[in-house]
C-alpha positions as a printed NumPy array, in Angstrom:
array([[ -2.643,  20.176, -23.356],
       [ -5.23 ,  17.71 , -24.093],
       [ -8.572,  17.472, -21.673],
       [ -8.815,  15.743, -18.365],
       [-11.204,  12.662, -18.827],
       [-14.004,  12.712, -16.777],
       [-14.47 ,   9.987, -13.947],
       [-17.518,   8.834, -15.752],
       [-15.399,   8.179, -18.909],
       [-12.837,   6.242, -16.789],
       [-15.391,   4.349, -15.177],
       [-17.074,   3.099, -18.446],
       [-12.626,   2.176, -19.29 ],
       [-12.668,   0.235, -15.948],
       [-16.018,  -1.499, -16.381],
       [-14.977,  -2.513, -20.111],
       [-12.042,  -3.852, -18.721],
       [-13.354,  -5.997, -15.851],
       [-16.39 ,  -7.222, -18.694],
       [-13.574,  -8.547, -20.745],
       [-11.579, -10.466, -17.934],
       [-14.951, -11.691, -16.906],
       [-15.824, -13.278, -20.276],
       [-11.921, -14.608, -20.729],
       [-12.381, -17.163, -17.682],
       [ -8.858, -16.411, -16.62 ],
       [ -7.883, -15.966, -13.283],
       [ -5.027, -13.131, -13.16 ],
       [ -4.093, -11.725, -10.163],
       [ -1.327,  -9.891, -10.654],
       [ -1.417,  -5.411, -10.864],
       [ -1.61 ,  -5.19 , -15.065],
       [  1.538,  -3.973, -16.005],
       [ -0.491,  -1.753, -18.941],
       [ -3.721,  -0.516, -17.739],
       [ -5.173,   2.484, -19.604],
       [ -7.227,   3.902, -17.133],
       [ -3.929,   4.666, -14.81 ],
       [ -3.248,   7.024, -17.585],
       [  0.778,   7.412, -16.215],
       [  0.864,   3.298, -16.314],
       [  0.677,   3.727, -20.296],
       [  4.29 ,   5.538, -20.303],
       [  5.892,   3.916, -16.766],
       [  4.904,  -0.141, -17.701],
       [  8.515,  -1.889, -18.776],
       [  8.612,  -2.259, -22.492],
       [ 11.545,  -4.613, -22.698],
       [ 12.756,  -7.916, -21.135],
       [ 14.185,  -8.074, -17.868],
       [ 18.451,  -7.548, -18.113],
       [ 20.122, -10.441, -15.887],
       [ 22.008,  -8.792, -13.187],
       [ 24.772, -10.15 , -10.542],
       [ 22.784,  -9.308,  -7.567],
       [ 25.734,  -9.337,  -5.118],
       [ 27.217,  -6.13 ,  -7.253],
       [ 23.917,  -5.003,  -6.649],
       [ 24.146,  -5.031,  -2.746],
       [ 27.709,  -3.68 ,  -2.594],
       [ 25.785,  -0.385,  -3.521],
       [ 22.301,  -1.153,  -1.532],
       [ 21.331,   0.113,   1.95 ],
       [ 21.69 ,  -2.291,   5.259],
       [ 20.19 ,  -2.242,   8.267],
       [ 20.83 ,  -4.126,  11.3  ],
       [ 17.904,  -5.905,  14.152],
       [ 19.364,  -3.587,  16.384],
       [ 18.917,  -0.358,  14.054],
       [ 15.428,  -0.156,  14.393],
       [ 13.892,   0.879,  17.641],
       [ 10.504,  -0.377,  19.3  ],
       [  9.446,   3.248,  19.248],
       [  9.379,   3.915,  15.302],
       [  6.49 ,   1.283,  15.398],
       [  4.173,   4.497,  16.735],
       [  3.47 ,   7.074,  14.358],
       [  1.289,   9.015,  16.787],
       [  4.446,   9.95 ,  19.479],
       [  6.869,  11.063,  16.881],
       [  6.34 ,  14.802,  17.898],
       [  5.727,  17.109,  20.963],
       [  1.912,  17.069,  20.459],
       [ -0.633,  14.556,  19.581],
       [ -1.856,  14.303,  15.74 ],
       [ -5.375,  14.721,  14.679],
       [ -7.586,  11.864,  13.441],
       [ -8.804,   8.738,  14.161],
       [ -6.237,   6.968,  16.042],
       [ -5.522,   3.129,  15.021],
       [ -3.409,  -0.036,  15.427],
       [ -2.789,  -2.327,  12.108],
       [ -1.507,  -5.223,  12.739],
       [ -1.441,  -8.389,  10.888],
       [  1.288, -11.742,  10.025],
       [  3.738, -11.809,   7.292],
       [  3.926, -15.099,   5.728],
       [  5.323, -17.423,   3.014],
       [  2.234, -19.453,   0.58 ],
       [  2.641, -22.205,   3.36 ],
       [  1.879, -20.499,   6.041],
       [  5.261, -19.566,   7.459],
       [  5.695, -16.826,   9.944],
       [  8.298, -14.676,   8.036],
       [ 10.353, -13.608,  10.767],
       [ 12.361, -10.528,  11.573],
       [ 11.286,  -9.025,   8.333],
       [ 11.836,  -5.244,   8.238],
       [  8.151,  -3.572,   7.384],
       [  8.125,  -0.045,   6.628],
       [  5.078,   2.017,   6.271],
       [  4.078,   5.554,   4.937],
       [  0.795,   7.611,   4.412],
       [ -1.205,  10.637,   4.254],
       [ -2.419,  12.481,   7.057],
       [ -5.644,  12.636,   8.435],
       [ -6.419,  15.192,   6.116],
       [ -4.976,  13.54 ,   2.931],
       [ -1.967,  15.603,   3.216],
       [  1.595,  14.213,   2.539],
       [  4.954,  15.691,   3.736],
       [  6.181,  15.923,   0.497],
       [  7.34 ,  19.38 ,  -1.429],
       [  4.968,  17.675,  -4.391],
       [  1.88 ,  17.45 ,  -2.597],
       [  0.393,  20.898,  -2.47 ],
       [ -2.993,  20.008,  -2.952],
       [ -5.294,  22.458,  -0.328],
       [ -5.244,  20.062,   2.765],
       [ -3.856,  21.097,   6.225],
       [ -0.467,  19.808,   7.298],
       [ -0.198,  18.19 ,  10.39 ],
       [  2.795,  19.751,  12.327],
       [  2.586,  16.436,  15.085],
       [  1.98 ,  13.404,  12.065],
       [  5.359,  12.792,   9.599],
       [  3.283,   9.759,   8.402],
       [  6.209,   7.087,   8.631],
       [  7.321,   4.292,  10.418],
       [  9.108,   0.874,  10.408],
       [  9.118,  -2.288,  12.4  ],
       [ 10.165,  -5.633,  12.978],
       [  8.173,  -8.812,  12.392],
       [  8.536, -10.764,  15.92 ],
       [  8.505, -14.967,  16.102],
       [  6.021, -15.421,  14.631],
       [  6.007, -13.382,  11.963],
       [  3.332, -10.496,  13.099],
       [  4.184,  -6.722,  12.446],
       [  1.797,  -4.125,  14.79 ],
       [  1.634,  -0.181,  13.895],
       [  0.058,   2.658,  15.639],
       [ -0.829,   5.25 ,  13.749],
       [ -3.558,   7.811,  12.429],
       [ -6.182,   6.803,   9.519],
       [ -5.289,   8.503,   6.815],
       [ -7.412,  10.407,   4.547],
       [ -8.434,  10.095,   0.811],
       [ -6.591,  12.764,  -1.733],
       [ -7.362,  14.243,  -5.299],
       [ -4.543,  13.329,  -7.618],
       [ -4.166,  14.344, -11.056],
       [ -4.975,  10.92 , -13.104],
       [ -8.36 ,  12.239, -14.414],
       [-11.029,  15.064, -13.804],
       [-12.18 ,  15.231, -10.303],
       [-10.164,  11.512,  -9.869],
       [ -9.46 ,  10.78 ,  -5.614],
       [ -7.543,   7.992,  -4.409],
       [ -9.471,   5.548,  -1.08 ],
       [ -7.613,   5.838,   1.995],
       [ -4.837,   3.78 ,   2.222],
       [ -1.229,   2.918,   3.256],
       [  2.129,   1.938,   1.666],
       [  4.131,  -1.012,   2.832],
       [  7.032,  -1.86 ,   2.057],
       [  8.935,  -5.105,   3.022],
       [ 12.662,  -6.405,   3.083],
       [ 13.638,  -9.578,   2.72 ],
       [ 17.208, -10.748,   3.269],
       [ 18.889,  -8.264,   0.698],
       [ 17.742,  -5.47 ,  -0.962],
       [ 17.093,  -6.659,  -4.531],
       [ 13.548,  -8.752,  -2.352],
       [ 12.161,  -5.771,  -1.01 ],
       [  8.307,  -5.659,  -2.077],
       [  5.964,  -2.72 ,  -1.903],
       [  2.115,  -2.672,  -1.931],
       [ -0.593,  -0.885,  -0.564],
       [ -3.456,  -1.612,   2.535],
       [ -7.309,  -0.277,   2.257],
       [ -9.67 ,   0.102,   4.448],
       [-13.069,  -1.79 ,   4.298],
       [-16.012,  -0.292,   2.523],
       [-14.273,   2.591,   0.707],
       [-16.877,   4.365,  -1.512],
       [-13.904,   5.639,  -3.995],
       [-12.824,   1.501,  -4.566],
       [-14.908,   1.695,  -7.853],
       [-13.459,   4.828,  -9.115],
       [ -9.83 ,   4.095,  -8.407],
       [ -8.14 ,   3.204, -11.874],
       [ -4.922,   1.928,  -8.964],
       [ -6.901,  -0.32 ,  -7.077],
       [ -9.031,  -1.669, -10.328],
       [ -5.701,  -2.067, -12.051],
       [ -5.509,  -5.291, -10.395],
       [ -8.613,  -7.15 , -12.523],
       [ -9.177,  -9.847,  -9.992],
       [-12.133,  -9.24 ,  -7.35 ],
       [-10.504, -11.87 ,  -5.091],
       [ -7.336, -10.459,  -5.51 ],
       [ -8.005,  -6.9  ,  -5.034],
       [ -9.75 ,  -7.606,  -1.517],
       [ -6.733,  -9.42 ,  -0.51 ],
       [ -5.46 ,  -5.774,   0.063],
       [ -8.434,  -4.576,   2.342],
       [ -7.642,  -4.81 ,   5.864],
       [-10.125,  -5.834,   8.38 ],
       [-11.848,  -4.151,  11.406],
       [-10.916,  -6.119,  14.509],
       [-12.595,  -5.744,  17.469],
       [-10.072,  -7.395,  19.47 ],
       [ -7.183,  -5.302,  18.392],
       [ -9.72 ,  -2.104,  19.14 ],
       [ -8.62 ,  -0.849,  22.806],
       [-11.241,   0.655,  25.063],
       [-11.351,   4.32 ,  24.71 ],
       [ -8.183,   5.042,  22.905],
       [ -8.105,   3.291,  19.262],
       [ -9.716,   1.522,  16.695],
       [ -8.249,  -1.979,  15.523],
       [ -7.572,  -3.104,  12.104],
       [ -5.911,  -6.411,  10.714],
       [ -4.329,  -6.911,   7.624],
       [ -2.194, -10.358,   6.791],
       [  0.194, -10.137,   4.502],
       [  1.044, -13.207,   2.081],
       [  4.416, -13.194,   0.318],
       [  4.648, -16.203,  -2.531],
       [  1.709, -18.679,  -3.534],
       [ -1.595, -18.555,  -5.42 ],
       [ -2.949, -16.292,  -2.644],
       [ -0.065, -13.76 ,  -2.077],
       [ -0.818,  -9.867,  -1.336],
       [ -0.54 ,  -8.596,  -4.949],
       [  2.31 ,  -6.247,  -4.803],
       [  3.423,  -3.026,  -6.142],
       [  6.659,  -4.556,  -7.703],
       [  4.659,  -5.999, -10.828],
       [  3.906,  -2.979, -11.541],
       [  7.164,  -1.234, -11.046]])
């Protein structure tokens, strides 16, 4: 088994990398397909062209879900079990909308993260984090009229993964979102402002574009902050346009 890089060898990769879209004078803000620094991206980018499907086949097979499927209660992360979880408590909240503007409404957001402690549920996460018996670290929710989405939930922690030497991944959380059928659902990924690993993180870095990349850090919001119980953070989401959220399905 070959070495581990070291994070200073993938940080001289990643600063190559952002030299060389600097000097091009192309903006690209879409997650590179082929980034060597995300070692796995080398073997998991698609190779070939796209094969034309009938996409009503498709949702014969695909999962539905109905307005009246998802409760008001799934929204809150933090009542899901008999006690309360540990770690800083928080809303996210934010507006789903089209590159016009448009409220998307009733869209079906879905979220899922780590737990205070950087621990997933998962039987593949066994990295030497406590599990939090009272966090499962999911939820879903309904856009309202106006397109906004609101979550309650814990902040979650950074984790080592096994990219590189030493590598950890910022705090963050998945998203996923449904459109009208299955074959539009989108997935990307919220941050949290001033992470100290966003320089390190081959994931995050994979999407060249400074602009673009910050278009998935969320913002502290004072006004969504409630007195003595939880901090506030907001975090728009942008589905088509020059200044969409750059989404995990270009890099799928």
């Amino acid at each position: 088994m070959s070495e581990l890089a070291s994070q200073a060898d993938l940080s001289a990769e990643i600063e190559a990398i952002s030299k060389e879209y600097g000097a091009a004078g192309v903006t690209e803000t879409d997650v590179r397909l082929d980034y060597p620094p995300y070692r796995s991206s080398i073997l998991r980018h698609p190779t070939k062209a796209p094969q034309q499907v009938d996409p009503e086949g498709i949702e014969l097979w695909a999962p539905v879900f109905g307005q009246r499927d998802v409760g008001e209660l799934e929204a809150d992360l933090t009542i899901q079990h008999r006690g309360e979880p540990i770690g800083e408590r928080m809303v996210v909240t934010g507006r789903v909308t089209d590159g016009d503007g448009r409220p998307v409404r009733h869209q079906l957001v879905e979220i899922w993260q780590a737990n205070a402690g950087g621990r997933y549920i998962h039987q593949r996460d066994q990295h030497p984090a406590a599990i939090d018996p009272n966090f499962t670290g999911m939820g879903r929710c309904l856009t309202d009229g106006d397109g906004v989405y609101r979550f309650t939930t814990i902040k979650p922690g950074p984790y080592p993964w096994k990219n590189h030497h030493n590598a950890w991944r910022p705090a963050h959380i998945h998203f996923s979102l449904f459109g009208t059928e299955f074959t539009q659902r989108l997935i990307t990924q919220m941050y949290f402002p001033g992470d100290p690993l966003f320089a390190l993180d081959p994931i995050y870095q994979s999407i060249v574009d400074p602009a673009a990349r910050d278009r998935l850090v969320a913002t502290y919001d004072h006004d969504v902050t409630t007195h003595e119980w939880c901090t506030g953070y907001r975090w728009d989401i942008v589905l088509t346009g020059s200044h969409r959220t750059p989404l995990e399905e270009d890099d799928a």
